[in-house]
C-alpha positions in Angstrom: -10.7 10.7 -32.6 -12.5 12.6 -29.9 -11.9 9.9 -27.2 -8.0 9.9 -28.1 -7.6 14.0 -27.4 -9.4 13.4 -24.1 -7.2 10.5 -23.2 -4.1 13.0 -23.8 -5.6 15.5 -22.4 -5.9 13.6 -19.6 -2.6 12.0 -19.5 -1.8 15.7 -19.3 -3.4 16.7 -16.8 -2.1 13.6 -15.1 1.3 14.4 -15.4 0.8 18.2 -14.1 -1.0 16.7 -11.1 1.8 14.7 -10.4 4.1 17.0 -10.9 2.4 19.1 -8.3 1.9 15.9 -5.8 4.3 12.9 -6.9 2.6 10.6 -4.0 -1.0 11.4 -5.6 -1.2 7.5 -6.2 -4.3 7.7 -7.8 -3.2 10.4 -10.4 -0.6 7.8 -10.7 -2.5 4.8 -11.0 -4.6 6.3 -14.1 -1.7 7.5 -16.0 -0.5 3.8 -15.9 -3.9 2.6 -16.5 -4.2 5.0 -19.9 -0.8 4.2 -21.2 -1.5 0.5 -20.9 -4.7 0.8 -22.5 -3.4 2.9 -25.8 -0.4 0.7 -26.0 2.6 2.5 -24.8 4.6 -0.2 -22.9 7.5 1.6 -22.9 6.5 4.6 -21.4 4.4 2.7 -19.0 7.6 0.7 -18.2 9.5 4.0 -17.8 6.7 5.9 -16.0 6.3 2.0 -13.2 10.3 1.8 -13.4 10.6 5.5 -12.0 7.6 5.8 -9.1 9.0 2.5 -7.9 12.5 3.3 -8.0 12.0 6.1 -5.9 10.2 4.3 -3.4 12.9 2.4 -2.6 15.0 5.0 -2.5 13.6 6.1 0.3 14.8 6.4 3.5 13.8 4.4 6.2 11.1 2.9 3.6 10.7 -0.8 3.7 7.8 -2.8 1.7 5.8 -3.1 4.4 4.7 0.9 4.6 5.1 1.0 0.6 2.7 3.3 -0.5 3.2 2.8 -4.3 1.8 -0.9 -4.0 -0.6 0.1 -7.1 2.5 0.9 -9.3 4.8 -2.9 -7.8 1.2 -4.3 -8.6 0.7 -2.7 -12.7 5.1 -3.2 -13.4 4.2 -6.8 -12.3 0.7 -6.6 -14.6 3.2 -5.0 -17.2 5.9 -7.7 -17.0 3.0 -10.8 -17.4 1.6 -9.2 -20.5 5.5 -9.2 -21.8 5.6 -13.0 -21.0 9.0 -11.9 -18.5 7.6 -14.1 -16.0 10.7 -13.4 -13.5 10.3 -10.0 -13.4 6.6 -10.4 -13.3 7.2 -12.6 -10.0 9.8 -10.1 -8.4 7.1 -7.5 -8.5 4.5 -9.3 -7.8 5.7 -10.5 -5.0 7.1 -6.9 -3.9 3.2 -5.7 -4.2 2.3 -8.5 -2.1 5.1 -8.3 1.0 3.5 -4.9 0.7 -0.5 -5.7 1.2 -0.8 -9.3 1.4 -4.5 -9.4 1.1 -4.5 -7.7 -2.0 -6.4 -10.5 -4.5 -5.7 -8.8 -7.5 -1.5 -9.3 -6.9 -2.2 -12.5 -5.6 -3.9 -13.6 -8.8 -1.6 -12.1 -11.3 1.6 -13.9 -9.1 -0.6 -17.6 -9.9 -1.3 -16.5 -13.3 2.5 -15.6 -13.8 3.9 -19.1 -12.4 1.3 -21.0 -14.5 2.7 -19.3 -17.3 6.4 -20.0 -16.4 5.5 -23.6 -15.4 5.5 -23.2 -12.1 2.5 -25.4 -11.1 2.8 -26.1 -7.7 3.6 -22.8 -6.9 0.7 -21.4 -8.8 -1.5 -23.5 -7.1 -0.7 -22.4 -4.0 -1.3 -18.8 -4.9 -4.4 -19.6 -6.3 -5.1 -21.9 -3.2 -4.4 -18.5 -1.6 -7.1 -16.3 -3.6 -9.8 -19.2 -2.1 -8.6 -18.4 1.1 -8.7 -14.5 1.4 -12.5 -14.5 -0.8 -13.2 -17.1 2.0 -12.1 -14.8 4.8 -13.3 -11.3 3.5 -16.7 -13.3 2.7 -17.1 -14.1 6.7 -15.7 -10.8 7.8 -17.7 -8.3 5.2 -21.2 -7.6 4.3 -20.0 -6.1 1.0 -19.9 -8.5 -1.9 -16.8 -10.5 -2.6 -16.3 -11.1 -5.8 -16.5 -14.9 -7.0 -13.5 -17.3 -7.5 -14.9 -18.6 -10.4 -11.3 -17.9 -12.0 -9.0 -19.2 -9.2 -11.2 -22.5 -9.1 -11.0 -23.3 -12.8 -7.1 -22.5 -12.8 -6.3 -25.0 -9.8 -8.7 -27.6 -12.3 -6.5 -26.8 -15.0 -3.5 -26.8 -13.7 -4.0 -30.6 -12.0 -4.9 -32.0 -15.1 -2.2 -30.5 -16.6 0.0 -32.1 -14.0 -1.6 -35.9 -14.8 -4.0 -35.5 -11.7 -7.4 -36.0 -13.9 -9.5 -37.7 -10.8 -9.1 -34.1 -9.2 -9.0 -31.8 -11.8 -12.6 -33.5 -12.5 -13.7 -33.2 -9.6 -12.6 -29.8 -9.2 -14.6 -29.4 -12.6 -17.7 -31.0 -11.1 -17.8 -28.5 -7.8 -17.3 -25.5 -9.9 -20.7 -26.7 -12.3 -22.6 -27.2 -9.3 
């Protein structure tokens, strides 16, 4: 009970602070965050729908200097959960024209064509993930995080597509 007033309380303050500073992205970023934790799709989908709207109704703004990647990224996370896979894609893809080293995007996009079916194009985003952990690994002394999740999907999703020799093999590298 006590942890649900804080949460309002929070999505209170929240929505004063954006109020106050609508391009506070990470005032922005919780509220989304809180909403899709208690449940509230539709005002998540209301509150995404809005900050991204008037991004692009910018001026001058293109997706390359978008600076509400976190909310193209959470609509896309918010479309996946809601199995709209096209939608999901669309924003998805938005988030990455936007930052296209952003894993996170880059792994809900795979996870979102798996889901539709879209196996080679799944692969290659998770083919992609490899990639970018592989690059910030030799660039970085901070620790990338493993791609435990990518390599199991690629395993997956070639046996699903009849290609068991590989899919096994993928299995065996990822035991080893």
């Amino acid at each position: 009970v006590e942890e649900k007033r804080d949460l309002e309380k929070a999505v209170k303050c929240y929505k004063k602070c954006l109020s106050l500073n609508p391009t506070n992205n990470e005032a922005g970023a919780m509220l989304s965050d809180i909403y899709r934790t208690q449940g509230k799709w539709k005002e998540n989908l209301d509150f995404l729908t809005d900050v991204t709207q008037q991004t692009r109704a910018i001026p001058g703004r293109n997706s390359k200097n978008n600076s509400n990647n976190w909310a193209l990224l959470r609509l896309g996370m918010h479309y996946l959960a809601c199995e709209n896979f096209s939608l999901a894609i669309q924003n998805l893809q938005s988030a990455i024209r936007s930052d296209s080293y952003n894993i996170n995007a880059w792994e809900c996009l795979a996870d979102a064509y798996a889901a539709r079916g879209s196996y080679n194009s799944a692969l290659k985003a998770y083919d992609k993930i490899l990639k970018l952990r592989n690059d910030f690994k030799q660039i970085s002394t901070e620790t990338v995080e493993d791609s435990l999740y990518a390599e199991l999907q690629i395993a997956t999703i070639k046996h699903k597509l009849g290609h068991f020799s590989d899919a096994i093999l993928n299995l065996k590298e990822i035991l080893q």
